[in-house]
Phi, psi and omega in degrees: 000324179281322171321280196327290196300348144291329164313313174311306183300307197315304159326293170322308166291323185280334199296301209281013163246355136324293235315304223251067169224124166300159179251147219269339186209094189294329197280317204271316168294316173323271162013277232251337142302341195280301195282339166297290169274020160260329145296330164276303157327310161302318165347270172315318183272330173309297225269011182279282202306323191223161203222115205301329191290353165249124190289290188272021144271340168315289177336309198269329169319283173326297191289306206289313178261054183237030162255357174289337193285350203253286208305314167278326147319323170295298150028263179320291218300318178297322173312309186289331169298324182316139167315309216253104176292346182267005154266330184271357190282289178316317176306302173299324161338305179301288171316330150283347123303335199256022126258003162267331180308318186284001166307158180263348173220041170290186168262349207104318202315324202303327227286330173329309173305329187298320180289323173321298194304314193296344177310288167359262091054254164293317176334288197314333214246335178277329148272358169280337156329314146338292188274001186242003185083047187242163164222000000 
């Protein structure tokens, strides 16, 4: 447990020292914000609709949605790539909640994280944007 949470601080510190570096492809983070909140959403309306704890509603879950848990994993995966670690740490992060949120047999709670990270996020895209003389 002191491990994660030093791992954690540690992120946390290189992110906010990364922050204000523009991302090297503005269109490709927009991208994946675009699609971040498009998984929460959908999220959030799957854990409205359906209740994990009744098997054919599991079920009707599962067959209606079961390209989204494949679609934010790609996500994740495309994330973890980004050059620039303070985009790329938040962004995956972000992405690793919105695959448990679109799960059909999660609780949701995941899906609570997504806005934050995305927060994040435009901070980082707004100072570097700043820090590159853009307004």
């Amino acid at each position: 447990m002191k491990t994660s949470w030093v791992v954690f601080t540690l992120l946390l510190t290189i992110t906010g020292l990364a922050r204000a570096v523009p991302p090297e492809n503005p269109e490709q983070v927009n991208a994946m914000i675009a699609e971040l909140k498009s998984l929460h959403q959908q999220g959030v309306e799957l854990h409205r609709d359906y209740d994990a704890d009744d098997k054919a509603q599991l079920k009707a879950c599962q067959a209606e949605h079961a390209g989204l848990g494949a679609q934010a994993t790609e996500l994740r995966n495309r994330a973890a790539k980004l050059p620039q670690l303070a985009y790329r740490v938040n962004l995956t992060m972000a992405a690793n909640d919105a695959v448990g949120c679109v799960s059909c047999t999660s609780d949701g709670s995941d899906c609570d994280a997504i806005p934050a990270a995305l927060k994040r996020v435009d901070r980082q895209m707004k100072a570097g944007t700043d820090a590159a003389g853009g307004d």
